[in-house]
matplotlib code that plots the C-alpha trace (Angstrom):
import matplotlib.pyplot as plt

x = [14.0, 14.0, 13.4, 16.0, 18.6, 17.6, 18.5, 22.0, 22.5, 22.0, 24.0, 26.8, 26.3, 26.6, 29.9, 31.4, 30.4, 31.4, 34.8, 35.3, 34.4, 37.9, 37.3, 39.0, 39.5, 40.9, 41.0, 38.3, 37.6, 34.7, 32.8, 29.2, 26.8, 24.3, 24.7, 24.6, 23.8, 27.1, 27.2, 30.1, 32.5, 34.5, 33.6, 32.9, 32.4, 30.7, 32.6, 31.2, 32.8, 31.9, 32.9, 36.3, 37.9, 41.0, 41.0, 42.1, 40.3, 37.5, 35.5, 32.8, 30.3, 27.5, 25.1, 24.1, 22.4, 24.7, 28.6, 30.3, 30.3, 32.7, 33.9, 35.5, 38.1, 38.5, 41.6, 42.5, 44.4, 48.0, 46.8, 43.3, 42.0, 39.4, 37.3, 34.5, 32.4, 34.6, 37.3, 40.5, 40.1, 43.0, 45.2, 45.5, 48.5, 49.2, 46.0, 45.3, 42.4, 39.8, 37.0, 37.7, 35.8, 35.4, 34.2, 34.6, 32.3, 29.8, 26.2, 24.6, 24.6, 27.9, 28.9, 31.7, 34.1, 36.7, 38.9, 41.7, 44.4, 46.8, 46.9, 47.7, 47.7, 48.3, 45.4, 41.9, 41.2, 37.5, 35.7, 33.3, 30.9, 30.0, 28.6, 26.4, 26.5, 24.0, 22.5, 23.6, 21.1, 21.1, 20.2, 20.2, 22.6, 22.0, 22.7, 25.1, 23.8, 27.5, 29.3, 32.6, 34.9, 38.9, 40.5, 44.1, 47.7, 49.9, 49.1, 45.8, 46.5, 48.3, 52.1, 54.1, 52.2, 53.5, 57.0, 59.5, 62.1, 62.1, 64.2, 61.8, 62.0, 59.3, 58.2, 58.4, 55.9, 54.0, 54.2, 53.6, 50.8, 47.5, 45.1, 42.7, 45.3, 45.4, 43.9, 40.9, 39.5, 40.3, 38.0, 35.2, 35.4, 35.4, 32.2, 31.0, 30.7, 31.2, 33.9, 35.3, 38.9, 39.9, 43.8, 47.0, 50.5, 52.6, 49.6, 49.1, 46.6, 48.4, 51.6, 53.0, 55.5, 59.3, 57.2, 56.1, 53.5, 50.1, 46.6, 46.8, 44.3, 41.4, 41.9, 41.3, 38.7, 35.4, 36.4, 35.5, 38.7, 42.3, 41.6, 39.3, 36.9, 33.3, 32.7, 31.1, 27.7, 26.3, 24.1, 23.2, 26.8, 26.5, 28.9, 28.3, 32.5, 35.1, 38.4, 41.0, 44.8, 46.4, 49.9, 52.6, 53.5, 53.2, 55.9, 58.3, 60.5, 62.2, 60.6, 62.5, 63.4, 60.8, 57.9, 54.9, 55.7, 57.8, 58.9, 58.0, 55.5, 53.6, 53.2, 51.8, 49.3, 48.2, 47.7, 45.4, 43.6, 43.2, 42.4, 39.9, 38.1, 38.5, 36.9, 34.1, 33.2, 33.0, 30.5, 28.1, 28.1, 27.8, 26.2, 25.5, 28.7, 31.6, 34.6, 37.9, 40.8, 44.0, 47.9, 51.1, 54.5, 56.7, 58.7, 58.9, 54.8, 54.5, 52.2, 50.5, 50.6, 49.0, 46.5, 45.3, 45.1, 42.3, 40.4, 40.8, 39.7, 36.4, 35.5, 36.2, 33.6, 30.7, 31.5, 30.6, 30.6, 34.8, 37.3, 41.1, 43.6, 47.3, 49.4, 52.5, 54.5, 54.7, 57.8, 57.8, 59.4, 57.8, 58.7, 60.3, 59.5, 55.3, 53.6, 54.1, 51.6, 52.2, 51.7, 47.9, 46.9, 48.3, 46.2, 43.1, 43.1, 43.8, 41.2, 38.6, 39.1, 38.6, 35.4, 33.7, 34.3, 32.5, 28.6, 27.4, 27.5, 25.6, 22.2, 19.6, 21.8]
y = [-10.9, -11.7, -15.6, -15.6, -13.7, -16.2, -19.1, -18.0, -16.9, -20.5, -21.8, -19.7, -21.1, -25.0, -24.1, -22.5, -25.5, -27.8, -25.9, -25.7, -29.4, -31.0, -35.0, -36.9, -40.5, -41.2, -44.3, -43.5, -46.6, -44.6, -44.3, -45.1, -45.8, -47.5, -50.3, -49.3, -51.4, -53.2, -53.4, -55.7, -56.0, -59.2, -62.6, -62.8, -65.2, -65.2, -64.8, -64.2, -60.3, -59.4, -60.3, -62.3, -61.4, -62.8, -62.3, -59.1, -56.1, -56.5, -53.3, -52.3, -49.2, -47.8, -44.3, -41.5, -38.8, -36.9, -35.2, -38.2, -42.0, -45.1, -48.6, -51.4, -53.0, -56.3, -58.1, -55.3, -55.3, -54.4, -51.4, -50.2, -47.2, -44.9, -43.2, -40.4, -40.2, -41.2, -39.8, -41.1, -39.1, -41.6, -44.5, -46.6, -48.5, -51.6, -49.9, -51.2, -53.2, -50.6, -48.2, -45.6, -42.2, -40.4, -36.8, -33.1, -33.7, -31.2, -32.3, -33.9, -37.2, -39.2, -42.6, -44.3, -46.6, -48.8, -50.4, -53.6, -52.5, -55.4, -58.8, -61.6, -65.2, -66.0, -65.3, -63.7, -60.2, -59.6, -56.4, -55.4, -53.0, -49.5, -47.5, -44.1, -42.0, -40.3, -37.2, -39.6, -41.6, -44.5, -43.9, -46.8, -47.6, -47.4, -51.0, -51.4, -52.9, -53.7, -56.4, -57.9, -61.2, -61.1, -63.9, -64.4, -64.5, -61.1, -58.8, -58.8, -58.4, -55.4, -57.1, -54.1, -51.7, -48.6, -49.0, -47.4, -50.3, -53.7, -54.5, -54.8, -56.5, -58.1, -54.8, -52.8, -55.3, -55.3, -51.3, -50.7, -53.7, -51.8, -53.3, -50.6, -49.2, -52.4, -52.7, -55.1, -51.9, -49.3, -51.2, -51.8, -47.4, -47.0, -49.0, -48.1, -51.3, -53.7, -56.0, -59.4, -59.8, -63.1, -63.6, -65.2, -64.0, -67.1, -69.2, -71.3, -73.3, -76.7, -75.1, -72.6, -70.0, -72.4, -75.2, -74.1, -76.1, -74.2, -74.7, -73.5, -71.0, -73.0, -75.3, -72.2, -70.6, -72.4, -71.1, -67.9, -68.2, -69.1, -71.8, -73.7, -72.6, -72.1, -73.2, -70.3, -71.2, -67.7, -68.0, -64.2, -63.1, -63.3, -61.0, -60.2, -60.3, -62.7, -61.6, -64.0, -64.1, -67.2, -68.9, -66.5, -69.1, -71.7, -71.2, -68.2, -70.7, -74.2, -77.3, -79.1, -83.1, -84.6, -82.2, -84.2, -83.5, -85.3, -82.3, -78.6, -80.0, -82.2, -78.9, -77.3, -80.0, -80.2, -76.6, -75.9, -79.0, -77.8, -74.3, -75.1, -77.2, -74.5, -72.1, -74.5, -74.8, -71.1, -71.0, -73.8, -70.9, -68.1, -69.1, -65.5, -63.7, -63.0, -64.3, -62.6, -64.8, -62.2, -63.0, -61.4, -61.8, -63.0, -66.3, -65.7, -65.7, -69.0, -68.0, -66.1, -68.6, -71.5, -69.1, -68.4, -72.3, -72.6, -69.8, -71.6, -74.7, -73.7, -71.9, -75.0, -76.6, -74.1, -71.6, -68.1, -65.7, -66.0, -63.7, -63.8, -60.9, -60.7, -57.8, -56.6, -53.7, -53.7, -52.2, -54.8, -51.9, -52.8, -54.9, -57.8, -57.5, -57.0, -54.5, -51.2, -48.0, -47.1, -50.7, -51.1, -48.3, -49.9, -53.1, -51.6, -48.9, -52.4, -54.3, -51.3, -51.0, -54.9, -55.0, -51.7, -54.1, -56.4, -57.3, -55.1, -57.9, -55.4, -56.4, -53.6, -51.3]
z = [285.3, 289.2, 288.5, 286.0, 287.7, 290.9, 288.8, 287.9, 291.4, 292.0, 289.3, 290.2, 293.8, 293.0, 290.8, 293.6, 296.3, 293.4, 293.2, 297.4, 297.5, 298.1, 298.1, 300.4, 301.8, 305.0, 307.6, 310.5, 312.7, 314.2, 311.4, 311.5, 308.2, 306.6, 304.6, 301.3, 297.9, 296.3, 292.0, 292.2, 288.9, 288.9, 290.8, 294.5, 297.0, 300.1, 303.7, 307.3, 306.8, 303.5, 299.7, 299.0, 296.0, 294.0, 290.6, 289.3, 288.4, 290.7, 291.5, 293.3, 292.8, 294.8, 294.3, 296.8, 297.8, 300.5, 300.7, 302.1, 302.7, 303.9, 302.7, 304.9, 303.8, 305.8, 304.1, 301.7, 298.3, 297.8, 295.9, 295.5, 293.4, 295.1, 292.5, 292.9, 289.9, 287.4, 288.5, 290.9, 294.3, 296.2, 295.4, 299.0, 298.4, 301.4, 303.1, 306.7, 307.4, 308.5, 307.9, 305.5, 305.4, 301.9, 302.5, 301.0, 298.3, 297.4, 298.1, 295.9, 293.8, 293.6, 292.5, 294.7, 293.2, 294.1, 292.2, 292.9, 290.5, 292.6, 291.6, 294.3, 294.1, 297.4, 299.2, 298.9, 299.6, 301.9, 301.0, 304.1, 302.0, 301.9, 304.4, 304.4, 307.2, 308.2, 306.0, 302.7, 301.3, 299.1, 295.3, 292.4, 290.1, 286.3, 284.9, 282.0, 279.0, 277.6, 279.0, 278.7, 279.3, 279.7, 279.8, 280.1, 281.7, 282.7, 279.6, 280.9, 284.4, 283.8, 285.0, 285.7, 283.0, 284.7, 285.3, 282.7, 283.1, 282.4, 285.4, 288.5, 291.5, 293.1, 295.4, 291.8, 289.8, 292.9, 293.0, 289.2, 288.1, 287.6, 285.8, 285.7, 283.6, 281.4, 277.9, 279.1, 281.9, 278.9, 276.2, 278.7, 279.2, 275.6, 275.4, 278.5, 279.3, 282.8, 282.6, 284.0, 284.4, 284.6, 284.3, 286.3, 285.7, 284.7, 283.7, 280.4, 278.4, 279.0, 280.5, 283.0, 282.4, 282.8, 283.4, 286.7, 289.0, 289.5, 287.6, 284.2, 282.9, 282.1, 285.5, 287.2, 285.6, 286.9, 290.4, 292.2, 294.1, 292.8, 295.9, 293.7, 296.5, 295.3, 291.9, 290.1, 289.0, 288.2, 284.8, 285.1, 284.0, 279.7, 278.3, 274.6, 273.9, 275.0, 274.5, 275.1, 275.5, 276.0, 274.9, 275.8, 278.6, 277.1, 274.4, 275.9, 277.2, 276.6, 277.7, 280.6, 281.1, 282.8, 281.1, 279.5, 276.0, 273.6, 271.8, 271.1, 268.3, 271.3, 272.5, 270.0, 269.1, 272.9, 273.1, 270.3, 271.4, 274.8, 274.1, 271.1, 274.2, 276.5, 273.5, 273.5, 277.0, 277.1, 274.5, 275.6, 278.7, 276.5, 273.5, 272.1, 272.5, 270.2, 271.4, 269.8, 270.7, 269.9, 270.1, 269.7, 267.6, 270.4, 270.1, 266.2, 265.8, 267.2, 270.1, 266.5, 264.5, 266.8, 268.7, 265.0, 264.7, 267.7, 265.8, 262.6, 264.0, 265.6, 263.0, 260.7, 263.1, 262.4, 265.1, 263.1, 266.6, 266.8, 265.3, 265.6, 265.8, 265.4, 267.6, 266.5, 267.4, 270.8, 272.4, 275.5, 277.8, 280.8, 284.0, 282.6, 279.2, 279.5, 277.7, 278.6, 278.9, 275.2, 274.6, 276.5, 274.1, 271.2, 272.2, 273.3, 269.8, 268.0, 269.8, 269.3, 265.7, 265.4, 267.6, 265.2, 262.2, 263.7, 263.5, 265.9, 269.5, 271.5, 272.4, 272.1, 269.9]

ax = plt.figure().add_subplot(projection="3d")
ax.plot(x, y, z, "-o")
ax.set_aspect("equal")
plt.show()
């Protein structure tokens, strides 16, 4: 009876720390830590302070032992998403370049997450790493088994998902983009899975949003940095799902004097050329996974109807691991006409209930 009425002393003990604990997060230039280990989501490259990062979405994770620890932010995102495990403690939003202490937690074992939920093509951001004071300790991460690709243009960024109007000004897309609110982040939870996000508002397969200059999708994709600095050469990355979004730039608007194509059916025939080869080169790279290549309705289906033409044609060529999907329905009612809140569910329940009637891509399950 003593041990047992012991144990729920101690039980009702840790609820009662757990419910005191208040987390925080908070810029401290005096704080002092440990490095601690990095599990970085999304591509990286190396820089004399720390991790540069452009693409969206990236994250980074690391375990403890303790009831506080620090990150550095060295050239920091527009908006970055501070999570405690699982769940969103702070949103820094134009945070200072700094240390930054996260404390109030109750003691014990915490994962500490950070999240980019900004996209910016003008220039890298530089993570510095995470720091443990002292009294926290370092602990291991669990690996993910699940892994997953997102390649695309501003759907899959996320391009003003959270605003309630379609008329934004630059300040408002840049206030409401979150792609950790996108569809791509909200599949990878359902499967508990990591994720790669790599997308560029206003990018193409052979054309740009209006014609604009600026590498289309696949020119950029080989690089770690929208700078076409470091080439990314990492083998250890194979994702068992690729799920691709391209063409809504291509074909939303009309083709200009002085554009390389004939005529709107030039257009057509180079894109589902170019993206079949992009298709390809993605495979030869990931040879096992499934890739799902999806579209929606806009510009009377023809972003639909040629999208489903690439899927057509490499399966035509003996590609069995590729699966197309058509989206329709969606209400559009975000910054400039992008997929809204409502509409990321939409896309990730019809993305989910494509993938479960699918051959099972997991390894191991």
């Amino acid at each position: 009876m003593a041990r047992r009425t012991a144990i729920v002393l101690a039980l009702l003990l840790d609820i009662a720390a757990s419910a005191q604990a208040q987390p925080r997060v908070h810029a401290d230039a005096a704080l002092q830590g440990t490095p601690a280990p990095v599990a970085i989501g999304g591509r990286t490259a190396p820089h004399p302070a720390g991790l540069a990062h452009q693409w969206p979405g990236v994250h980074f994770e690391t375990a403890f032992e303790g009831d506080q620890a620090g990150f550095e932010l060295v050239a920091p995102p527009l908006t970055l998403h501070v999570l405690v495990d699982g769940e969103r403690v702070a949103t820094l939003r134009q945070p200072a370049p700094g240390r930054y202490r996260v404390d109030g937690l109750a003691p014990g074992r915490h994962v500490l997450r950070l999240e980019t939920a900004s996209e910016n093509q003008a220039a890298a951001h530089v993570f510095g790493g995470f720091l443990l004071p002292r009294g926290s300790r370092a602990l291991e991460l669990p690996a993910r088994a699940r892994r997953i690709e997102f390649i695309g243009d501003s759907h899959t960024v996320g391009y003003g998902n959270t605003s309630t109007t379609r008329e934004c000004s630059s300040a408002e897309v840049d206030a409401t983009t979150d792609t950790s609110a996108a569809f791509g982040p909200q599949v990878a939870r359902h499967y508990g899975a990591d994720y790669r996000i790599h997308a560029i508002s206003g990018r193409g397969v052979v054309r740009n949003y209006d014609g604009h200059a600026g590498d289309t999708l696949p020119a950029a994709w080989p690089y770690l940095l929208l700078s076409h600095g470091h080439p990314d050469e990492d083998t250890a990355w194979q994702p068992q799902l690729v799920v691709i979004a391209l063409g809504t730039n291509d074909f939303s608007t009309a083709l200009h004097e002085g554009e390389p194509w004939a005529d709107r059916a030039a257009l057509r025939e180079d894109y589902v050329r170019t993206y079949a080869r992009f298709v390809r080169q993605l495979r030869a790279r990931w040879p096992r996974a499934h890739f799902v290549l999806w579209a929606t309705d806009a510009v009377d289906g023809e972003i639909r109807d040629h999208a489903r033409q690439v899927a057509m044609k490499l399966l035509g060529e003996g590609d069995r691991r590729i699966s197309f999907l058509p989206v329709s329905g969606l209400d559009m009612q975000a910054c400039h006409w992008h997929p809204s809140a409502a509409d990321h569910v939409r896309l990730r329940e019809a993305l989910v209930a494509h993938i479960d009637a699918l051959p099972p891509p997991w390894d191991g399950d």
